[in-house]
VEXNUKOL-166616 format. One record per residue: residue number from 1; x negated, y, z of N, C-alpha, C in turn. Coordinates in Angstrom, 1 decimal. Atoms other than C-alpha are relative to their C-alpha. Example, Ala and Ser with C-alpha at 12.3 -4.5 7.8 and 13.67 -1.06 7.14 Angstrom:
// VEXNUKOL-166616
site seq->1 n_X->-0.9 n_Y->-1.2 n_Z->0.0 ca_X->-12.3 ca_Y->-4.5 ca_Z->7.8 c_X->-0.9 c_Y->1.2 c_Z->0.0
site seq->2 n_X->0.9 n_Y->-1.1 n_Z->0.0 ca_X->-13.7 ca_Y->-1.1 ca_Z->7.1 c_X->0.8 c_Y->1.1 c_Z->0.8
//
This chain:
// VEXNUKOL-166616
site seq->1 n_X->1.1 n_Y->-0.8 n_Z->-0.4 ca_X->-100.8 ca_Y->40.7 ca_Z->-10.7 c_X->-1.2 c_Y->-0.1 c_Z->-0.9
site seq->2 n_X->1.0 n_Y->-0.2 n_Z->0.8 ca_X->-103.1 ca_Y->39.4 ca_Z->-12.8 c_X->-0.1 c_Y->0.4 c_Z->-1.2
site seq->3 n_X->-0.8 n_Y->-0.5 n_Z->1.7 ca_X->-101.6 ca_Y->40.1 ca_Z->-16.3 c_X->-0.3 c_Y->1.8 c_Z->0.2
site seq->4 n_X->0.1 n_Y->-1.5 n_Z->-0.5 ca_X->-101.5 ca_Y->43.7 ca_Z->-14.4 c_X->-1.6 c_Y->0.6 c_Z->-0.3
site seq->5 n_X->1.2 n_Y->0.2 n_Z->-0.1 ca_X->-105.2 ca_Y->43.5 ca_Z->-13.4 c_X->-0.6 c_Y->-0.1 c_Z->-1.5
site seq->6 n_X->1.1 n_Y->0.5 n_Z->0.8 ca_X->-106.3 ca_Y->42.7 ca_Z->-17.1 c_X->0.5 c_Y->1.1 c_Z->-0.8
site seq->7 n_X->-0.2 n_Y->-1.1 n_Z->0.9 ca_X->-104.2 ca_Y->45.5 ca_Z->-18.7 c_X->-0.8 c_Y->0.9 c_Z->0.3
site seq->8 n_X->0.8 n_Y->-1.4 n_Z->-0.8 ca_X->-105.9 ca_Y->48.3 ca_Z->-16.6 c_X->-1.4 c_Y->-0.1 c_Z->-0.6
site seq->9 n_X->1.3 n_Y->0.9 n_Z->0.1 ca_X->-109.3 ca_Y->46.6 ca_Z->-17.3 c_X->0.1 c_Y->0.5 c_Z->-1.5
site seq->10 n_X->0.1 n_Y->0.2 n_Z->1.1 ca_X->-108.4 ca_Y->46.5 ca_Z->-21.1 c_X->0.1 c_Y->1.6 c_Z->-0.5
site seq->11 n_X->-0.1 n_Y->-1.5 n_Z->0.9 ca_X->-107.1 ca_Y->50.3 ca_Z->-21.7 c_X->-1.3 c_Y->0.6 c_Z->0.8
site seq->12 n_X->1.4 n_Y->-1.0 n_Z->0.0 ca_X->-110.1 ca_Y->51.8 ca_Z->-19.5 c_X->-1.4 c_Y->-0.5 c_Z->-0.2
site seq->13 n_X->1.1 n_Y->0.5 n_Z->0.3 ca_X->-112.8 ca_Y->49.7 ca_Z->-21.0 c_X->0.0 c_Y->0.7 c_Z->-1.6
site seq->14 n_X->-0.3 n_Y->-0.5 n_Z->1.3 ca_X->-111.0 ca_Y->50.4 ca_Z->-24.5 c_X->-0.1 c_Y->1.4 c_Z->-0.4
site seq->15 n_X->0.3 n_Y->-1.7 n_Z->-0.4 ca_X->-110.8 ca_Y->54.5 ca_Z->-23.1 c_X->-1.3 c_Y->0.0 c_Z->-0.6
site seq->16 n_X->1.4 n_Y->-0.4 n_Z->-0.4 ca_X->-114.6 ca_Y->54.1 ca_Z->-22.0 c_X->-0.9 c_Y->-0.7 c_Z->-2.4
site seq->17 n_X->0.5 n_Y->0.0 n_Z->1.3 ca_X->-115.5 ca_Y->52.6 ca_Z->-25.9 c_X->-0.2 c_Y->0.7 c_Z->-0.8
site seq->18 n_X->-0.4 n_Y->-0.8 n_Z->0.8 ca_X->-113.5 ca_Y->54.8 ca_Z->-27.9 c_X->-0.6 c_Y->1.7 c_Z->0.2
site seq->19 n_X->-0.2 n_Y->-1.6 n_Z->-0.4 ca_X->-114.1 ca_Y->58.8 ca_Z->-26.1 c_X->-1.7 c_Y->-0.3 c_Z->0.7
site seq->20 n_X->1.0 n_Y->-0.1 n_Z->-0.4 ca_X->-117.5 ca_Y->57.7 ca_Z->-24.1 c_X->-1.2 c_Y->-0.4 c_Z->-0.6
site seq->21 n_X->1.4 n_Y->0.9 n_Z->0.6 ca_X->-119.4 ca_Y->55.1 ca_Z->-26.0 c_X->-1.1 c_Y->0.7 c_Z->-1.1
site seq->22 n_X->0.7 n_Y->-0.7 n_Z->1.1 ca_X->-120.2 ca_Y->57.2 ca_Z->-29.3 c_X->-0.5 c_Y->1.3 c_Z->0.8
site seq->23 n_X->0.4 n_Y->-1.6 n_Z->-0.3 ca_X->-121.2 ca_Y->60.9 ca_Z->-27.2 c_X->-1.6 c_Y->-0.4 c_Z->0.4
site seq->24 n_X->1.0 n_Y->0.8 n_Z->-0.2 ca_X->-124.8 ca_Y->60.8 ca_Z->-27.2 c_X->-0.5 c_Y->0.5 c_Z->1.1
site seq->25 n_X->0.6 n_Y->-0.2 n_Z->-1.8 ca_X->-126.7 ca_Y->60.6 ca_Z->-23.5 c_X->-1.0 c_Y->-0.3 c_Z->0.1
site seq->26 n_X->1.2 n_Y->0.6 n_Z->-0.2 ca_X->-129.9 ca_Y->59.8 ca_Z->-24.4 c_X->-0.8 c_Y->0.5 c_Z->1.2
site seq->27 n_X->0.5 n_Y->-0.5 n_Z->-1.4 ca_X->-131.8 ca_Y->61.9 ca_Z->-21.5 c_X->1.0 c_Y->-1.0 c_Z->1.3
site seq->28 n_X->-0.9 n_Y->0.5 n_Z->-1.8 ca_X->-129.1 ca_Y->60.0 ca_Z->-18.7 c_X->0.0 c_Y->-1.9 c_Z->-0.5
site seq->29 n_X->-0.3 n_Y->1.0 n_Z->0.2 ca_X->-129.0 ca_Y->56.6 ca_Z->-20.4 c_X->-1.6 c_Y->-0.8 c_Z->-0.6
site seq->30 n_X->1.1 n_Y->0.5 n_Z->0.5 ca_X->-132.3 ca_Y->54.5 ca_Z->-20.4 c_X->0.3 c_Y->-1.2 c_Z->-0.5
site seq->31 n_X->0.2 n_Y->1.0 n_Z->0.7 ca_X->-131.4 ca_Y->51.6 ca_Z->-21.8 c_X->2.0 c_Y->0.3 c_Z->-0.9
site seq->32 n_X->-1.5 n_Y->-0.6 n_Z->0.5 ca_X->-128.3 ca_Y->53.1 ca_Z->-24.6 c_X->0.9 c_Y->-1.2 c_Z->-0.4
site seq->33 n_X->-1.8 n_Y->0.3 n_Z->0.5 ca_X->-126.2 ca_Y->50.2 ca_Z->-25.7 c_X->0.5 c_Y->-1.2 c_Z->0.9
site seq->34 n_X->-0.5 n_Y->1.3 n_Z->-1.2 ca_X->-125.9 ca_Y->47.8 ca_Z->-22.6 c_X->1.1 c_Y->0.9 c_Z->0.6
site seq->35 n_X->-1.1 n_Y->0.3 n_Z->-0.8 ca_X->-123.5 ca_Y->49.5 ca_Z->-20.9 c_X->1.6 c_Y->-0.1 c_Z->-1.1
site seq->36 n_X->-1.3 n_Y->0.5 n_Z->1.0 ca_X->-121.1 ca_Y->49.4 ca_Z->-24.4 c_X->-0.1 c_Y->-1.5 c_Z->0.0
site seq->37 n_X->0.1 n_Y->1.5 n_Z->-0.1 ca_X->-122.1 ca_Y->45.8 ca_Z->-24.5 c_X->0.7 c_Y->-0.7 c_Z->1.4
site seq->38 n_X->-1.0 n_Y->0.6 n_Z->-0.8 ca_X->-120.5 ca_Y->45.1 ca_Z->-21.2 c_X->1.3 c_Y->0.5 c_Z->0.1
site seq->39 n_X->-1.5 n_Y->-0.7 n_Z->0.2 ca_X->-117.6 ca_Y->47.8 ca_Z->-21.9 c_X->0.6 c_Y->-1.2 c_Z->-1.3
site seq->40 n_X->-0.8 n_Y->0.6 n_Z->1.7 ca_X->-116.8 ca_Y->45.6 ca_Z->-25.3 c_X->0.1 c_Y->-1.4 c_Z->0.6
site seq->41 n_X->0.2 n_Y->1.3 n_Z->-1.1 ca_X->-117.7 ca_Y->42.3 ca_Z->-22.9 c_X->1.2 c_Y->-0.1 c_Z->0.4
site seq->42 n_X->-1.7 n_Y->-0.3 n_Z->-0.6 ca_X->-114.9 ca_Y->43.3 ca_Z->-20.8 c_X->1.3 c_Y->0.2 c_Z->-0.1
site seq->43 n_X->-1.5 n_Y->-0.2 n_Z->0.9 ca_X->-112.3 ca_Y->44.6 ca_Z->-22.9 c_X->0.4 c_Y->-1.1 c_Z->-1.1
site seq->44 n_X->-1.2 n_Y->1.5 n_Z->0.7 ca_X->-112.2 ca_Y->41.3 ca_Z->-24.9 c_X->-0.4 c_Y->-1.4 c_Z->0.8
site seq->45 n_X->-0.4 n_Y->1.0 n_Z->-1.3 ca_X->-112.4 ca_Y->39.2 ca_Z->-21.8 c_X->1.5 c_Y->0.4 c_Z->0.3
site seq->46 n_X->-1.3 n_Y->-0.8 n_Z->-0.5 ca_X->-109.5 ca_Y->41.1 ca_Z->-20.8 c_X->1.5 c_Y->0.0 c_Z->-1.0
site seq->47 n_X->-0.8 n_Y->0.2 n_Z->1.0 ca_X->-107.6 ca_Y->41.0 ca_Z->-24.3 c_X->0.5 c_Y->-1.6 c_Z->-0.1
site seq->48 n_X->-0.6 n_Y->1.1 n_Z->-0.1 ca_X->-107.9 ca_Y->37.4 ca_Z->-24.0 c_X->0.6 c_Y->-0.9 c_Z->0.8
site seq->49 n_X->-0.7 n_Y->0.5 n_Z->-1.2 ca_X->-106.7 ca_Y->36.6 ca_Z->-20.9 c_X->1.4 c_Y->0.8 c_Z->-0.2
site seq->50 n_X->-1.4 n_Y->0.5 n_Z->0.4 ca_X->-103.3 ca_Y->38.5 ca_Z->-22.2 c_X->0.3 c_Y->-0.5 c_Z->-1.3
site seq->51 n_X->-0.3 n_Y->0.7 n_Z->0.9 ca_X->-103.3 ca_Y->36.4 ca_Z->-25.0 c_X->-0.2 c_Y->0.7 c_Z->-1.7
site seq->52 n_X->0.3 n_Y->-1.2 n_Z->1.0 ca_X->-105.2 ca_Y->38.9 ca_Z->-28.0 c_X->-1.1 c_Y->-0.7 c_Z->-0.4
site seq->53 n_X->1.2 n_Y->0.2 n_Z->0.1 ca_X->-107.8 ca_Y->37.1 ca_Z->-29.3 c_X->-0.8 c_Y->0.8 c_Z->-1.2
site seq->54 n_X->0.9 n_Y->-1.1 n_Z->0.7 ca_X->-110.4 ca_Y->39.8 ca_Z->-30.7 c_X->-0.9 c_Y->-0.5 c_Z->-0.9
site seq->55 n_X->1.3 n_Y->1.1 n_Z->0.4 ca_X->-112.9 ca_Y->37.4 ca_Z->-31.3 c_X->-0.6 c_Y->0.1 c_Z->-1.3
site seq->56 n_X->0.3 n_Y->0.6 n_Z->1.2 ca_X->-112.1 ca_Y->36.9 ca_Z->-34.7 c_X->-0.3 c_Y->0.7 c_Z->-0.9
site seq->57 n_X->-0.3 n_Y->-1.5 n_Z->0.3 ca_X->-112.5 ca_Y->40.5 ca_Z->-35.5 c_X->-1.3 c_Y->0.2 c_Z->-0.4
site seq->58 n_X->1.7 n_Y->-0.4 n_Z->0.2 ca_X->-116.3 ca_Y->40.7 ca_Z->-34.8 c_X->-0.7 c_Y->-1.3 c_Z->-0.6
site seq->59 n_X->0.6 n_Y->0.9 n_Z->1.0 ca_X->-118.5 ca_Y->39.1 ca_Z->-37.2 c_X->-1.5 c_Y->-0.6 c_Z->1.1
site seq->60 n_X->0.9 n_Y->0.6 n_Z->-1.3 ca_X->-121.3 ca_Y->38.8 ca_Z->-33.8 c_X->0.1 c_Y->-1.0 c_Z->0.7
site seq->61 n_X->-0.6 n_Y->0.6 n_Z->-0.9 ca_X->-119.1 ca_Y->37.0 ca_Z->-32.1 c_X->-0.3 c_Y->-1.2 c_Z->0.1
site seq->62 n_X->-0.1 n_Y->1.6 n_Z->0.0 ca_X->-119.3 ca_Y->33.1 ca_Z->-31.0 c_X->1.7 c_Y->-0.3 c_Z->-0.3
site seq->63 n_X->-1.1 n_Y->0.5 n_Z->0.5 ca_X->-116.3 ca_Y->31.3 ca_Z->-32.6 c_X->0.0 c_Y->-1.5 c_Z->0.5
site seq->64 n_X->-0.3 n_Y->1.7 n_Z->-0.4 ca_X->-114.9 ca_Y->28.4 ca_Z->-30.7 c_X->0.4 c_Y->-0.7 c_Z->-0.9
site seq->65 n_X->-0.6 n_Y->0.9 n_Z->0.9 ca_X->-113.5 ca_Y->26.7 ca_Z->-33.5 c_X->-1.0 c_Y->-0.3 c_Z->-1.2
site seq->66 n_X->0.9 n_Y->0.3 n_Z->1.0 ca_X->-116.8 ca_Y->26.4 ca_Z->-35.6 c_X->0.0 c_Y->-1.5 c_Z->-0.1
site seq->67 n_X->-0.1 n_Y->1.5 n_Z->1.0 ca_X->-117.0 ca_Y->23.4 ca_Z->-37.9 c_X->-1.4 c_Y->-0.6 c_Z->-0.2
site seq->68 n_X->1.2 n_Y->0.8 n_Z->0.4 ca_X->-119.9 ca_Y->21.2 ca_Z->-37.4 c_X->-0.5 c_Y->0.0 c_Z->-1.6
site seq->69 n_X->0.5 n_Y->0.4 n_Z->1.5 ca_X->-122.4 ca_Y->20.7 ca_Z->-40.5 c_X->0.2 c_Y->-1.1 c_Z->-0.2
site seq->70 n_X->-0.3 n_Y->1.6 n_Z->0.4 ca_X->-121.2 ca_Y->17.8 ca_Z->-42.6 c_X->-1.7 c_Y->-0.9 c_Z->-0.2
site seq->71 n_X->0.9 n_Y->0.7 n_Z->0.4 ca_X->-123.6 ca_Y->14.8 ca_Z->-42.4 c_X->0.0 c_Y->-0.7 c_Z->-0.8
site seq->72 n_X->0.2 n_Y->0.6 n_Z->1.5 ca_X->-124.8 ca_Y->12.9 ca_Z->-45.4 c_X->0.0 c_Y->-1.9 c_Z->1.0
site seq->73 n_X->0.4 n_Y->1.6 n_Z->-0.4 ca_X->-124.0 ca_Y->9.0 ca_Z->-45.2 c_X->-1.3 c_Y->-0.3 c_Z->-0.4
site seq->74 n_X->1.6 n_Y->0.4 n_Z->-0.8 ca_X->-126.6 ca_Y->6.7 ca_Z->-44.2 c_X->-0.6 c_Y->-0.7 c_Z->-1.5
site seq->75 n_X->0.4 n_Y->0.6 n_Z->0.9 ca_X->-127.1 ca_Y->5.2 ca_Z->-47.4 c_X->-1.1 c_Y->1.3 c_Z->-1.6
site seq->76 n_X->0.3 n_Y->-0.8 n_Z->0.7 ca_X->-127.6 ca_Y->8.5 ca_Z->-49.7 c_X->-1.2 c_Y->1.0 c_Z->0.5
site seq->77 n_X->1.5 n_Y->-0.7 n_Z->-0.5 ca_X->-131.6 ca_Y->10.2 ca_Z->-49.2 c_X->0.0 c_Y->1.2 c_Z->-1.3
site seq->78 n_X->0.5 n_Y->-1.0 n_Z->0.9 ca_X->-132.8 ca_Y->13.4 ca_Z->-50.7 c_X->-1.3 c_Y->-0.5 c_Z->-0.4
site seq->79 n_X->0.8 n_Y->0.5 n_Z->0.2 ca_X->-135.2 ca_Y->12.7 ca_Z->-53.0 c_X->-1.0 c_Y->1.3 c_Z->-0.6
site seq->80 n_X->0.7 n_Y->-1.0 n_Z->1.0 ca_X->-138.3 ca_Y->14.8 ca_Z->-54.1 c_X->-1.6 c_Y->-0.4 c_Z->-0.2
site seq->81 n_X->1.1 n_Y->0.8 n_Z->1.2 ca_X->-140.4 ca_Y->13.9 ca_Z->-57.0 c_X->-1.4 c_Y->1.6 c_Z->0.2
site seq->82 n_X->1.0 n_Y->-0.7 n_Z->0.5 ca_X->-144.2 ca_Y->15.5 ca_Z->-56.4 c_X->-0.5 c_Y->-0.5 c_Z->-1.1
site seq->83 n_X->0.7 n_Y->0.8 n_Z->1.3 ca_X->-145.8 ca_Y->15.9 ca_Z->-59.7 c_X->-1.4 c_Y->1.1 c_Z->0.5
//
């Protein structure tokens, strides 16, 4: 049911992206890109719950797998000479 539940979610979020998101509504739509922001929200919530990860697609996105900044051993200092 829920596998079910996430496809439906994913093609009319993906519908509502693709055919509604670009038509422009400015007179009907006072704040224009929040409700693509939760259509795009939802459709890759929905992609990843069946197993699609989108993520890696958008360059905005948060990446769970980000790699800490390497730290400098304790012994090695930056040095800088004022003249």
């Amino acid at each position: 049911m829920k596998r079910t539940l996430a496809w439906i979610g994913a093609i009319l979020s993906g519908l509502y992206l693709l055919i509604i998101g670009p038509l422009p509504f400015p007179a009907m739509d006072p704040l224009p890109f929040i409700d693509e922001v939760v259509a795009l929200g939802f459709f890759l919530k929905c992609t990843s719950c069946l197993g699609y990860d989108l993520k890696n697609w958008l360059p905005f996105m948060e990446k769970k797998g980000k790699s800490r900044p390497v730290s400098r051993p304790a012994g090695k200092k930056d040095v800088t000479i004022d003249v």
